[in-house]
C-alpha positions as CSV (number, residue, x, y, z in Angstrom):
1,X,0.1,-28.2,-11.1
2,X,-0.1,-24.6,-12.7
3,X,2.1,-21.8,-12.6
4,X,0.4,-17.9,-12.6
5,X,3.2,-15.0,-12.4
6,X,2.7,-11.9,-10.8
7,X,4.5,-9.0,-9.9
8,X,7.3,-9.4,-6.9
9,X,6.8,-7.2,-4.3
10,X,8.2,-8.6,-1.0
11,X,10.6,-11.5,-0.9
12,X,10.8,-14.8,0.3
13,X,9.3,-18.1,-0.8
14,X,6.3,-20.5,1.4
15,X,5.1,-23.5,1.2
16,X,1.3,-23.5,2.6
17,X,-2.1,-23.5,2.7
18,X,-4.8,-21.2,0.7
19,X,-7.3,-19.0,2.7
20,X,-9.7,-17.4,0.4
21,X,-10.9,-13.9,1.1
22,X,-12.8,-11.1,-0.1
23,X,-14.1,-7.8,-0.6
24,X,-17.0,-5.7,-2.1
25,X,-16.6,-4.7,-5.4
26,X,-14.5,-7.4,-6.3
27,X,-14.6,-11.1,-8.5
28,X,-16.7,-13.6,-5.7
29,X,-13.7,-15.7,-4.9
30,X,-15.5,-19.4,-5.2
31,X,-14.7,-21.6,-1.9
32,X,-17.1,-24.9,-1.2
33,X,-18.7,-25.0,2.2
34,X,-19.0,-28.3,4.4
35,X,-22.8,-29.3,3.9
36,X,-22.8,-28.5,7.9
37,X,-22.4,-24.8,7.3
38,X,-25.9,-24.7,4.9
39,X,-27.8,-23.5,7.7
40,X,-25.0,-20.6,8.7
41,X,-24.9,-19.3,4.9
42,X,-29.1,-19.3,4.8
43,X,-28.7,-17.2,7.7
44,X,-25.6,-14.8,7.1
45,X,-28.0,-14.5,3.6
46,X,-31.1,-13.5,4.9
47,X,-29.1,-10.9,7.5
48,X,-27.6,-9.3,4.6
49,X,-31.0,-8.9,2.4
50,X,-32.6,-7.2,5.5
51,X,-29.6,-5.2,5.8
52,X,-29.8,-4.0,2.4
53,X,-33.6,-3.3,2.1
54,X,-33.4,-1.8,5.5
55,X,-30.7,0.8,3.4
56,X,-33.0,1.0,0.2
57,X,-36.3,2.0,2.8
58,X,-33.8,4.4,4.1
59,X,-32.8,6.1,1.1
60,X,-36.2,6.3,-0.1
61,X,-37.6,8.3,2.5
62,X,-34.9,10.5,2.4
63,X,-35.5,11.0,-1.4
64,X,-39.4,11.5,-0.5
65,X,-38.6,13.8,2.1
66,X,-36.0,15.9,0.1
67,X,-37.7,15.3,-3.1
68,X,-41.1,14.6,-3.0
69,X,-42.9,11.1,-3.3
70,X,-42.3,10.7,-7.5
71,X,-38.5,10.7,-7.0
72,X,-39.1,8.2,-4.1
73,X,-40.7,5.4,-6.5
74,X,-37.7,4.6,-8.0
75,X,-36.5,2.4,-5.8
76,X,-39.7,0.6,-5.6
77,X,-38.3,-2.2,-7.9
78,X,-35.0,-2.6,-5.8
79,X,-37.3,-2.9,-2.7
80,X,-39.2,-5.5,-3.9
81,X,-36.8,-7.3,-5.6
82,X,-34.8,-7.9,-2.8
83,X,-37.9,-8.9,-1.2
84,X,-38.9,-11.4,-4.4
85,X,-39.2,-15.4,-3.0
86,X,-38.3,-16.9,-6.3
87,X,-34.9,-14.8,-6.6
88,X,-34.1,-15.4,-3.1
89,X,-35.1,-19.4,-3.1
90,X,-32.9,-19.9,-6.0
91,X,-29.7,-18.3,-3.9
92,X,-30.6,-20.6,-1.2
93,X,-30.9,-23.4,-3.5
94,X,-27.9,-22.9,-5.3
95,X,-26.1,-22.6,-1.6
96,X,-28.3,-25.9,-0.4
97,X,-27.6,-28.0,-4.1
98,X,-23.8,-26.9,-5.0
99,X,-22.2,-26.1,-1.1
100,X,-21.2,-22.5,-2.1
101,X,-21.0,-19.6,0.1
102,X,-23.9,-17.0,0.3
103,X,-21.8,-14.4,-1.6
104,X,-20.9,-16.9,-5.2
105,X,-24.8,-18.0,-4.7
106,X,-26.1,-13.8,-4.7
107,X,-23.3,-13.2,-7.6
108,X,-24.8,-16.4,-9.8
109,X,-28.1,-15.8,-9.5
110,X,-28.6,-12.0,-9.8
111,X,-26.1,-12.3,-12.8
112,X,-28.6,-14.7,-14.3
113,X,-31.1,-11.9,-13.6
114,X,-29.0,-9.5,-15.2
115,X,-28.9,-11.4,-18.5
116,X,-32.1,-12.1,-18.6
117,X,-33.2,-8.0,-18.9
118,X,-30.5,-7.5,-21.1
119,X,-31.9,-10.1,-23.4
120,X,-35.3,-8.0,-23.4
121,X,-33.2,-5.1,-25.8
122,X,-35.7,-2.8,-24.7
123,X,-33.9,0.2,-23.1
124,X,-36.3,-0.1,-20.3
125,X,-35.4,-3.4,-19.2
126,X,-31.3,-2.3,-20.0
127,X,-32.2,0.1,-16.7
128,X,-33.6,-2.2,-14.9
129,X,-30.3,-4.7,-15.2
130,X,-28.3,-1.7,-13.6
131,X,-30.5,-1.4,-11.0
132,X,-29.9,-5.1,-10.2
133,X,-26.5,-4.6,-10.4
134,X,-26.8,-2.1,-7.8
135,X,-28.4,-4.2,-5.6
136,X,-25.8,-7.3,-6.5
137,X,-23.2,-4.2,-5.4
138,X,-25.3,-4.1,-2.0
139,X,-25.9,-7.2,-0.9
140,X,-22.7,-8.5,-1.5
141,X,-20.8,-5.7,0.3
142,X,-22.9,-6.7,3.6
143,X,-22.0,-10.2,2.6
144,X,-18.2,-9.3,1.9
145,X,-18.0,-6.7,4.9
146,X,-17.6,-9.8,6.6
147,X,-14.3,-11.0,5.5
148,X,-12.8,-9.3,8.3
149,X,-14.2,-11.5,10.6
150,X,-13.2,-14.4,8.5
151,X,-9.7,-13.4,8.8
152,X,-9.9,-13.2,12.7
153,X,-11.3,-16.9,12.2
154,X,-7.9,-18.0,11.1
155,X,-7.0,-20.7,13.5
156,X,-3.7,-21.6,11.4
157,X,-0.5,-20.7,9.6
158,X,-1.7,-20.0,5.5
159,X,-1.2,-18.1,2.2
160,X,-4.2,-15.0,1.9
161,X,-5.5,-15.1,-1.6
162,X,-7.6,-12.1,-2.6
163,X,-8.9,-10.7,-5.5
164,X,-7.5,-7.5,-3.3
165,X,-6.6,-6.6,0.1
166,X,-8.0,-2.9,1.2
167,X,-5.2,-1.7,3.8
168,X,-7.4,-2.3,6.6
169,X,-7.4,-5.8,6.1
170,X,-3.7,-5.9,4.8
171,X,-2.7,-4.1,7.9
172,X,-5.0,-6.0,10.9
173,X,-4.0,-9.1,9.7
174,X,-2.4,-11.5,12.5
175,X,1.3,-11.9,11.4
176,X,1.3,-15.0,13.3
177,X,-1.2,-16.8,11.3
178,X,-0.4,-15.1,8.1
179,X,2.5,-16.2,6.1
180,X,2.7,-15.3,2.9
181,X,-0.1,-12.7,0.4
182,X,-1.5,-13.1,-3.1
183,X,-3.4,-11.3,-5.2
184,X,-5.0,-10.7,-8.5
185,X,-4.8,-6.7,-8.7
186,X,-2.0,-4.5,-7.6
187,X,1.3,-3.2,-8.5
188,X,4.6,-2.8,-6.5
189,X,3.9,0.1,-4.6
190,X,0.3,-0.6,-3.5
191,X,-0.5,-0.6,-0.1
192,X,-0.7,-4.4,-0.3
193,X,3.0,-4.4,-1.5
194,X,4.2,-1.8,1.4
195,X,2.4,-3.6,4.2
196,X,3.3,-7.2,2.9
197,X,6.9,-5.7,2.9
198,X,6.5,-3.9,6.4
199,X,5.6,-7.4,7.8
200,X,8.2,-9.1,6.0
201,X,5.7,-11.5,4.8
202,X,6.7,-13.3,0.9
203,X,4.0,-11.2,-1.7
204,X,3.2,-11.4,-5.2
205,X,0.5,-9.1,-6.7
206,X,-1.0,-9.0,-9.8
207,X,-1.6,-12.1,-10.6
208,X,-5.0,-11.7,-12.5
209,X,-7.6,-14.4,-11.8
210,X,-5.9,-16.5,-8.8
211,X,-8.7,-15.8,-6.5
212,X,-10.5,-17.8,-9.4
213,X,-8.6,-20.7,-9.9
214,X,-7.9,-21.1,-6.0
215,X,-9.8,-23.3,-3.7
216,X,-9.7,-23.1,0.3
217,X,-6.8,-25.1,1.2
218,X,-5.0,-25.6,-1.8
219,X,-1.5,-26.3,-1.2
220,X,0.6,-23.1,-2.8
221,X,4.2,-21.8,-3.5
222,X,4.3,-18.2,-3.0
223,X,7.7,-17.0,-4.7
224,X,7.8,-13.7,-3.6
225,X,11.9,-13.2,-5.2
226,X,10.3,-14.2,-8.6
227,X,7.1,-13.4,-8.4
228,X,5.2,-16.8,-9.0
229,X,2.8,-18.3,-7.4
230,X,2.0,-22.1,-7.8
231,X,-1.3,-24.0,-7.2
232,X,-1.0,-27.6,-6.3
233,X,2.6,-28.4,-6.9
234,X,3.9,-31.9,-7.3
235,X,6.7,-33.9,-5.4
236,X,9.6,-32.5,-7.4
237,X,8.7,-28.8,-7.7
238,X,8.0,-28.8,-3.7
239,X,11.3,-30.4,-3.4
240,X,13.3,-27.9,-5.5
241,X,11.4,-24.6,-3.4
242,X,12.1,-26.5,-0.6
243,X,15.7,-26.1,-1.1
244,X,15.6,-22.5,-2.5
245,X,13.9,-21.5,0.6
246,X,16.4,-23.1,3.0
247,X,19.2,-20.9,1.0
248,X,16.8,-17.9,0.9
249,X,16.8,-18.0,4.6
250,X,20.2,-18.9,5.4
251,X,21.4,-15.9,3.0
252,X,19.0,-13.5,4.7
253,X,20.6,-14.6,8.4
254,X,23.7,-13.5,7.0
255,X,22.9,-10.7,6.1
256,X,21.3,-9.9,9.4
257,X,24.6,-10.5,10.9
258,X,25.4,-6.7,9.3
259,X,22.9,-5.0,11.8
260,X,25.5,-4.5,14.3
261,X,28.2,-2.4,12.0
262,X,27.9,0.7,10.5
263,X,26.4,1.4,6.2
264,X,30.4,2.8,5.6
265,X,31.9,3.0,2.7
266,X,35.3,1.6,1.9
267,X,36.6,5.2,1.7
268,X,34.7,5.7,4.8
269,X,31.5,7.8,3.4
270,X,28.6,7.5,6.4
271,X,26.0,6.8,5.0
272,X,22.5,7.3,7.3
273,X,20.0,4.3,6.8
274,X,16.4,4.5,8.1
275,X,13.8,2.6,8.2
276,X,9.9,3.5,6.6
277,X,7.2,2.7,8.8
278,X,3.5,2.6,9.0
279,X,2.7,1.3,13.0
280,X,4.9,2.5,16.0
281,X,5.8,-1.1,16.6
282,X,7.9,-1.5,13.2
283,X,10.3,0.8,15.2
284,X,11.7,-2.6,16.2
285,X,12.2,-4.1,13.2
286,X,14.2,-1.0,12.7
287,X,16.8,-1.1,15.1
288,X,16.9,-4.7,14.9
289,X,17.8,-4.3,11.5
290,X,20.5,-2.0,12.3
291,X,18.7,1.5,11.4
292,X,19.7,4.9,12.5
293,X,16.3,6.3,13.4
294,X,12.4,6.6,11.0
295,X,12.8,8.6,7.4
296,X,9.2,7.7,6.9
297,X,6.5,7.3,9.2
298,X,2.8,7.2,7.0
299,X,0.4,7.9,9.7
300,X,-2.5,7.7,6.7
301,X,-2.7,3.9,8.5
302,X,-4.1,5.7,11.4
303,X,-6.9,6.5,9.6
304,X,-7.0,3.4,7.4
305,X,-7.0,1.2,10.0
306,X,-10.4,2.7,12.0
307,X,-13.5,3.7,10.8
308,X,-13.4,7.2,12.7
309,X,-11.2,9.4,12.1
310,X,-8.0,9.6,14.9
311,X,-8.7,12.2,17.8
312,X,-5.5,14.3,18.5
313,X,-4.7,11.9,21.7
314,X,-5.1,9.4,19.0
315,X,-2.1,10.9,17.2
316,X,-0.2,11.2,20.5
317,X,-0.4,8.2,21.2
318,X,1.1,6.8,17.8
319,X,4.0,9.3,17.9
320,X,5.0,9.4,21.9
321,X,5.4,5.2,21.4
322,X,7.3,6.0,18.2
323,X,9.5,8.1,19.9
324,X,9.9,5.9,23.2
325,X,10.8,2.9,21.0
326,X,13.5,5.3,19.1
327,X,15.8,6.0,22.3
328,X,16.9,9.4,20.9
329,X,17.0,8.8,17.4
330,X,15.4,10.5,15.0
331,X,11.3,10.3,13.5
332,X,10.6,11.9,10.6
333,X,6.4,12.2,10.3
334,X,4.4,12.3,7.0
335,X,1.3,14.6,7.3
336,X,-1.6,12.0,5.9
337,X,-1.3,10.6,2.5
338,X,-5.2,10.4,2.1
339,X,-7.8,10.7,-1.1
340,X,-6.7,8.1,-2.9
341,X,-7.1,5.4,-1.3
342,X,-11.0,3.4,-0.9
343,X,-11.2,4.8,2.9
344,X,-11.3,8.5,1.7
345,X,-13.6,7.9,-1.8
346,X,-16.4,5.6,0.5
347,X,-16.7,8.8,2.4
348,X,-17.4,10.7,-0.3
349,X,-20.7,11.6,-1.7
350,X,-19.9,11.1,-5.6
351,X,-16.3,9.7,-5.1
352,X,-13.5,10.6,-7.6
353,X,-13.3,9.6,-11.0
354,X,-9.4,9.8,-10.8
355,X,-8.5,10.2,-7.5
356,X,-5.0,10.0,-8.5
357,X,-5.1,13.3,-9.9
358,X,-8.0,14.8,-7.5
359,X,-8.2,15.7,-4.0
360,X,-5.1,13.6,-2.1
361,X,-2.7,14.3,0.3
362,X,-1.8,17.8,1.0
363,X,-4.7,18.7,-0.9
364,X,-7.1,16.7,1.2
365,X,-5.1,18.0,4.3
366,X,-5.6,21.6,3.5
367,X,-9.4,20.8,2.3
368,X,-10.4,19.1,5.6
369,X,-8.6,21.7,8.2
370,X,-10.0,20.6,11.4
371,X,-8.8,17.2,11.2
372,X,-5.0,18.5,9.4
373,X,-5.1,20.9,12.5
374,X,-5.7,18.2,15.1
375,X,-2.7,15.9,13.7
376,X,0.3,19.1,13.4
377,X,-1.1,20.0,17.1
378,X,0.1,16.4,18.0
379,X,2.9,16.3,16.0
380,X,3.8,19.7,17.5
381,X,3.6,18.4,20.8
382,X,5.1,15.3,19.8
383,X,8.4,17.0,19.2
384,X,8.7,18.1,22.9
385,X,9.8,14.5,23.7
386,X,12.2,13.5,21.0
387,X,14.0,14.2,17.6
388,X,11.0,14.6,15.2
389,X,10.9,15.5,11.8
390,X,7.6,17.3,9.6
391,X,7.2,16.9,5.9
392,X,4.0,18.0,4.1
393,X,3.4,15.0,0.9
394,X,3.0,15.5,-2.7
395,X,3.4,19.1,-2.5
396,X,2.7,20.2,-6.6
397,X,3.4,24.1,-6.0
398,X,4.6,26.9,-3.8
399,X,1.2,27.6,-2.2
400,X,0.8,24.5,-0.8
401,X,3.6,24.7,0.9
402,X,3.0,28.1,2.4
403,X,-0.7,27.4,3.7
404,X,0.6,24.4,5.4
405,X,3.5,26.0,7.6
406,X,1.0,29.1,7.7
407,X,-1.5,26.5,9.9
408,X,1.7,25.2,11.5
409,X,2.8,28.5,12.4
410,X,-0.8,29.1,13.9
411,X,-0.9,26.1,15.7
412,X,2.4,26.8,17.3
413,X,0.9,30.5,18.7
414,X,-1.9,28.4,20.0
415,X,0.2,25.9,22.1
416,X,2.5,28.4,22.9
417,X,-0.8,30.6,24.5
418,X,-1.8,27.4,26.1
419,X,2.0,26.9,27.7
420,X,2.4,23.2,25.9
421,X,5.7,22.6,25.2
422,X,7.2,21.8,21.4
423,X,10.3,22.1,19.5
424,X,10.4,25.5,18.1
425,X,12.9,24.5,16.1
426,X,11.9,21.6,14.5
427,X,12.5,21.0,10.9
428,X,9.8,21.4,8.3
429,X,10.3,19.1,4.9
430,X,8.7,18.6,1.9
431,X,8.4,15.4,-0.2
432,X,9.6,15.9,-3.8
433,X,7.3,13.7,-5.6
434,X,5.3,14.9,-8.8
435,X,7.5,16.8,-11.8
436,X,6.4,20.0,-11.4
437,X,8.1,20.1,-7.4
438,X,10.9,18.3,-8.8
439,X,11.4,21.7,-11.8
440,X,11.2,23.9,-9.0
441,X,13.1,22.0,-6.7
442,X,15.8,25.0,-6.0
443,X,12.5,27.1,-5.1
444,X,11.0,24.8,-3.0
445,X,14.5,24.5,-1.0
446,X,14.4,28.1,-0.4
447,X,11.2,27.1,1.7
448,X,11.9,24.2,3.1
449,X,14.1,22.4,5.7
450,X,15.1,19.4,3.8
451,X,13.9,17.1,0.9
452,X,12.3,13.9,0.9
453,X,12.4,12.7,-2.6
454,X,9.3,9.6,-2.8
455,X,9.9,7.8,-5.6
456,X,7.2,5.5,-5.9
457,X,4.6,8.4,-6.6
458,X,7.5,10.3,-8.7
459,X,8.0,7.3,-10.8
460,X,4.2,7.1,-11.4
461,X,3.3,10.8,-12.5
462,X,6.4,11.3,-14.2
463,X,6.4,8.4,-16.7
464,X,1.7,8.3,-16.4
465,X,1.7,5.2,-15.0
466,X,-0.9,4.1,-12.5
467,X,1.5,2.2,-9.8
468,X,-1.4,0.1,-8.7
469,X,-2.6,-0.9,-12.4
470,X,-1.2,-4.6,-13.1
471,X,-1.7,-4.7,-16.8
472,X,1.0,-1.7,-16.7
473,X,3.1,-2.7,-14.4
474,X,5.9,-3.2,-16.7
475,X,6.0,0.5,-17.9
476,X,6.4,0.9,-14.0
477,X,10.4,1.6,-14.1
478,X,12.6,3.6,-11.8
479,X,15.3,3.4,-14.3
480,X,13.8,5.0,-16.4
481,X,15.9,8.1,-17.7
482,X,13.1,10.7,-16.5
483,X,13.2,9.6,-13.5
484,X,17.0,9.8,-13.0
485,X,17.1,13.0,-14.0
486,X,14.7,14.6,-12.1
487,X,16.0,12.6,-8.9
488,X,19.2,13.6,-9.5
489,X,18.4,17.4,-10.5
490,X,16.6,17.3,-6.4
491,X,19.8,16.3,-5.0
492,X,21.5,18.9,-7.1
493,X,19.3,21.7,-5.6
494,X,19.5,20.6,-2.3
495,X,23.3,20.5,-2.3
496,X,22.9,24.2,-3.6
497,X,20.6,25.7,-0.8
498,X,22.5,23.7,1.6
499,X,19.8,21.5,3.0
500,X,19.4,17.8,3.8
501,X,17.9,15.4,0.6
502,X,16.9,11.7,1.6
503,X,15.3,9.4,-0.7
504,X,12.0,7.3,1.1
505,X,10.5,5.0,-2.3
506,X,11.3,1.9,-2.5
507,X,13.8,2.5,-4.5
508,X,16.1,2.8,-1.5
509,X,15.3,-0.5,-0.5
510,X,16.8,-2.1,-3.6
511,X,20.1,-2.8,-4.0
512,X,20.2,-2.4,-8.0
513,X,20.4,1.4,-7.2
514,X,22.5,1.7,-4.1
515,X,25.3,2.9,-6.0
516,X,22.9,4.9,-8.6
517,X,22.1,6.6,-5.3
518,X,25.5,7.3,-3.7
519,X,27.0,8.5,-6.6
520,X,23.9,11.2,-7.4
521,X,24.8,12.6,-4.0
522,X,22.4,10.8,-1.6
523,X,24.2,10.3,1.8
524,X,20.3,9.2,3.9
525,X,17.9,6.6,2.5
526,X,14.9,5.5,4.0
527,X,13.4,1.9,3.0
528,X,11.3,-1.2,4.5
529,X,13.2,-2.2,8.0
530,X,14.0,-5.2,6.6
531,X,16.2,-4.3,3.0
532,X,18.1,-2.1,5.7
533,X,20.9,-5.0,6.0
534,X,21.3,-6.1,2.6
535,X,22.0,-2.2,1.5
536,X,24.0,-2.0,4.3
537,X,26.6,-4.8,2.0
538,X,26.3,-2.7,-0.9
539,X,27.7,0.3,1.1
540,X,30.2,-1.5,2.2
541,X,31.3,-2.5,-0.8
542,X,32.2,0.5,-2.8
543,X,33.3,3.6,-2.7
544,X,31.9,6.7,-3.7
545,X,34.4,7.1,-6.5
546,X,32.8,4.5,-8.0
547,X,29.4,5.5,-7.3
548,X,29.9,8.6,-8.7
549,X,31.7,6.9,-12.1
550,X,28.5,5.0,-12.4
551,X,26.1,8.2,-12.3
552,X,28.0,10.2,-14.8
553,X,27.8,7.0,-16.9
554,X,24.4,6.2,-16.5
555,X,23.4,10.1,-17.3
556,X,24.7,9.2,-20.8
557,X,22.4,6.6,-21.3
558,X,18.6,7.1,-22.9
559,X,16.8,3.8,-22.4
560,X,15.7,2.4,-18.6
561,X,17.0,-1.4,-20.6
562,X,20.5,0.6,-21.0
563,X,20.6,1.9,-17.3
564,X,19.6,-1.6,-15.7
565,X,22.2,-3.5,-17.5
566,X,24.7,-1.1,-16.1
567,X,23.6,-1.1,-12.6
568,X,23.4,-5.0,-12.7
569,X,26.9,-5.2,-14.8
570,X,28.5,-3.2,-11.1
571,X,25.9,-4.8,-8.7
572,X,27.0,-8.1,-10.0
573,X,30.9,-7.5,-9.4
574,X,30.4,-7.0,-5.7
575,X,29.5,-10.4,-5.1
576,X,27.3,-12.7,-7.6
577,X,26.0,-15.1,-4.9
578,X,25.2,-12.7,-2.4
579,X,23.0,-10.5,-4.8
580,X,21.8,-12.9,-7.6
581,X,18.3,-12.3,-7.4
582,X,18.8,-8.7,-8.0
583,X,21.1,-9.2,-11.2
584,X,19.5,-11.8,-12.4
585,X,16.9,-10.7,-15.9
C-alpha cells in the first residue's frame, strides 16, 4: 500500500480501477501490454515515425524554399535519424522483450541516445542531443495524440491517472465511465480542477509522480475531501473508505434535500445563488441543485473542446440551448478566457514564455477581432431570446474596457442595419480580477453595468502565485489579507456607484467564506452547480449581523493562518457534523 497526497480539488471519495493516460510533453506514464498487442504497438510505432519524417521533409522544404538549400541541411540529421534501423530495432525490441507501449519504448531508447552525445562533451555532439530531443518531442506527440482515442476505448467504470489532463480531454471525457481524476501537475483552480468539479467527479491534483508509480488497473482510493490518493490498499484501509464514503454520500443527499427552499437568511436576507458553467447541459445540474439562473458561463470550452475555431452559429447554438434549459432565468456570458491555456500557445508561432502575463483573455479578444466579433454578434443575438448577461474578463485598465463595448456598440449598428433582433438593453460587466482593476474599481463602475469579482485569477496575480504550479500551491490562499481587502474594497465601490457585485471564483463555492462573503456586502455568488446546496445551509444559518461582525473582525487580522481560524472558529458553530471537512486543519 502507499499513500501520495495531492491537492483537493473536487470532493468525494472512490474505490476503483487505474486507467493510465497521456499526453505530449509530459513523463511516459509506464503501462505493460498483453504480449497479443506487440504487433499493434510495432505498428501504431512505425505510423508515428512516418508521420514525423513526413513533418521534418515538410519543414525542410519550406526552409529551402524560404531560405535557401544551406538552412535546409539542418534537418538532415533529424531525417535520417528517424529513418536509422538500429535506433528503431531497439524501440521495437524493447516493446517485443519488456511488453511496453510504443511511447515508454521511443522515450527509453532515444533517452539512451541522448546520453550517449552528452557523454561526447564536445559542444557539437551537446547540439546534436537537442536535436534528438526534438524528435523524442515529435514522435511521441503522434504517439500521445492518441490518448484521446484510448479514452473513447474505456469500456468500464475507472480512476484517470495522468501526468496531466489538457481541457479537451478533461472535458470529452464520458462521465459514465469516468469516476474519479488524478494527476501529477495542477493546482486548485486548473482547468482539471474546474471540469472535475463541473462533473462532480472526486479529484486530487498535484500529486507529483503518480503517473509513475501507477500501473493499468491498480486498485486506487481517490479521496478527493482530503486530497489523497492511495495505490493498492489493503483489507482494512478499503474497509474504513468504505464507510467514509457511505457517510460522504448520505451527507451530500441531505444536503440535496435544500434544493427546493430558498439561500435566506434567518433575518430574511435573499441571497441569489448561481451556478458557473462551462457546457449548456450543466444548466441542469443547476436547477437541480436549486440555483437561480448562470453567473458564469466560460465559453473558452467552445474553443478548447474543437480544433477550429467556433463559427458564430457555433456560438448560437451554445447560448440559445443555455437559455432554453434556463426557463427565464438569467445567463450571464464570459467573452473567451483564451492565451493561456496549451490550445491558444500550439497555435502560435513562438508560443509565450509567460502566457500568464502575455496575450490572454480580453487581450487576445481585442488582438484576434474577427473571431471576438463573431462571438458578441451571437451573444447579441442571443439576448433576443432570454435574460443574458455580458462581461469582458481580466480587464487590467480603462482602455480595454472601452474598445470592447466600442466593438459591441458597432456590432449592435450592424444587427440593427441588418433588422436582427437583440436586447438593447442588456447589461455589460466587467470581471474584477487582477489588482490594478480592483484600485480602480470606483472607475471601472462608472463604466460598467455590474462587477464580477473572479477570485481564482485575483488570488493568483495578487499574492504571484501561479494557480496551476503544485510545488506552490500552498502560498495559493484566499484568506489571505490582500485578497480580502481588495475583495472587499470591489464590493465597496460597487455599493457606491449603485451597481450589482457577484463574486464567480471558487471561493463562492466554499463554505469557510460564506459568511466572509455576506458580511463584506455580497448578496449573488456564483459557484460549481453542485456546492450550490451546501452554501445554501450556511445562509440559512446566520444572519447578516453576524456576517458582518465577522468581516469587521477579520479586517483586523494580518495573517491568512489568523483569518482561517476565525472563519472555521464561526463555520464550526453552525453545525460541526454537517461541515467537518471544511473546519477540519
Amino acid at each position: 500500500m502507499q499513500i501520495i497526497k495531492g491537492i483537493a480539488v473536487s470532493p468525494g471519495i472512490i474505490v476503483g480501477r487505474a486507467f493510465l493516460v497521456g499526453t505530449a510533453e509530459q513523463v511516459v506514464p509506464h503501462r505493460i501490454i498483453d504480449p497479443s498487442e506487440v504487433t499493434a504497438q510495432h505498428a501504431r510505432l512505425h505510423a508515428a515515425l512516418a508521420a514525423a519524417s513526413a513533418e521534418i521533409d515538410e519543414l525542410r522544404e519550406r526552409t529551402r524554399r524560404e531560405l535557401g538549400p544551406e538552412p535546409a541541411k539542418i534537418f538532415e540529421f533529424h531525417a535520417g535519424l528517424l529513418r536509422d534501423r538500429v535506433l528503431v530495432s531497439a524501440v521495437e525490441r524493447r516493446v517485443a522483450n519488456d511488453f511496453v507501449t510504443a511511447e515508454q519504448a521511443v522515450a527509453d531508447q532515444f533517452r539512451v541516445l541522448v546520453d550517449q552525445f552528452n557523454r561526447m562533451g564536445n559542444e557539437v555532439f551537446e547540439q546534436k542531443a537537442n536535436d534528438i530531443l526534438d524528435l523524442e518531442r515529435r514522435v511521441l506527440g503522434r504517439l500521445m495524440g492518441e490518448e484521446k482515442s484510448r479514452l473513447a476505448q474505456l469500456d468500464a467504470p475507472a480512476i484517470v491517472i495522468a501526468h496531466e489532463l489538457t481541457p479537451s480531454q478533461a472535458a470529452g471525457m464520458d462521465r459514465s465511465k469516468v469516476i474519479a481524476i488524478a494527476t501529477d501537475l495542477g493546482g486548485r483552480t486548473g482547468h482539471t480542477s474546474i471540469v472535475a468539479r463541473a462533473l462532480g467527479l472526486p479529484a486530487v491534483v498535484g500529486c507529483q509522480r503518480l503517473s509513475v508509480e501507477v500501473e493499468d488497473g491498480d486498485q486506487l482510493i481517490v479521496d478527493g475531501n482530503d486530497g489523497v490518493v492511495i495505490l493498492r490498499p489493503d483489507s482494512r484501509t478499503l474497509e474504513e473508505y468504505r464507510r467514509k464514503q457511505e457517510r460522504s454520500q448520505r451527507s451530500r443527499a441531505a444536503m440535496r434535500e435544500l434544493s427546493g427552499h430558498e439561500a435566506v437568511t434567518k433575518c430574511g436576507a435573499r441571497i441569489e445563488l448561481m451556478g458557473n458553467i462551462e457546457f449548456p447541459e450543466e444548466v441542469e445540474a443547476v436547477l437541480a441543485n436549486g440555483g437561480d439562473g448562470v453567473g458564469l458561463y466560460r465559453t473558452e470550452f467552445l474553443w478548447l473542446t474543437r480544433k477550429e475555431p467556433p463559427t458564430e452559429q457555433d456560438h448560437m447554438d451554445a447560448y440559445l440551448r443555455a437559455i432554453n434549459l434556463l426557463k427565464g432565468k438569467p445567463l450571464t456570458i464570459r467573452t473567451c478566457d483564451l492565451g493561456a491555456d496549451k490550445y491558444t500557445q500550439a497555435q502560435m508561432e513562438e508560443p509565450e514564455r509567460n502566457p500568464f502575463l502575455g496575450l490572454r483573455s480580453i487581450r487576445h479578444s481585442l488582438a484576434n477581432p474577427a473571431e471576438f466579433k463573431l462571438q458578441l454578434r451571437a451573444i447579441l443575438r442571443a439576448s433576443a431570446h432570454g435574460p443574458v448577461k455580458m462581461m469582458f474578463p481580466l480587464v487590467s485598465n480603462l482602455m480595454e474596457l472601452r474598445q470592447g463595448k466600442l466593438m459591441l456598440a458597432d456590432i449592435s449598428e450592424e444587427l440593427e442595419d441588418e433588422g436582427i433582433a437583440f436586447d438593447r438593453q442588456m447589461p455589460v460587466g466587467v470581471m474584477i480580477e487582477v489588482p490594478s482593476a480592483a484600485l480602480m474599481a470606483r472607475v471601472f463602475a462608472a463604466e460598467s453595468n455590474f462587477f464580477s469579482i473572479g477570485t481564482n485569477d485575483l488570488v493568483q496575480y495578487t499574492l504571484a502565485v501561479d494557480r496551476g504550479n503544485e510545488r506552490v500551491a500552498h502560498l495559493y490562499q484566499s484568506a489571505h489579507p490582500a485578497v480580502v481587502y481588495l475583495a472587499k474594497s470591489i464590493v465597496r465601490a460597487a455599493r457606491s456607484a449603485q451597481i450589482d457585485c457577484s463574486l464567480c471564483g471558487e471561493m463562492a463555492g466554499e463554505p469557510l467564506f460564506s459568511m466572509l462573503l455576506l458580511g463584506m456586502g455580497l448578496r449573488t455568488l456564483s459557484m460549481v452547480p453542485d456546492q450550490i446546496p451546501v452554501i445554501k445551509r450556511v445562509i440559512r444559518s446566520v444572519t447578516i449581523e453576524q456576517c458582518e461582525r465577522l468581516a469587521r473582525r477579520v479586517g483586523s487580522f494580518d495573517s491568512e493562518r489568523q483569518v482561517e481560524t476565525a472563519l472555521r472558529d464561526e463555520l464550526r458553530k453552525l453545525d460541526p457534523d454537517v461541515f467537518g471537512h471544511w473546519v477540519s486543519e
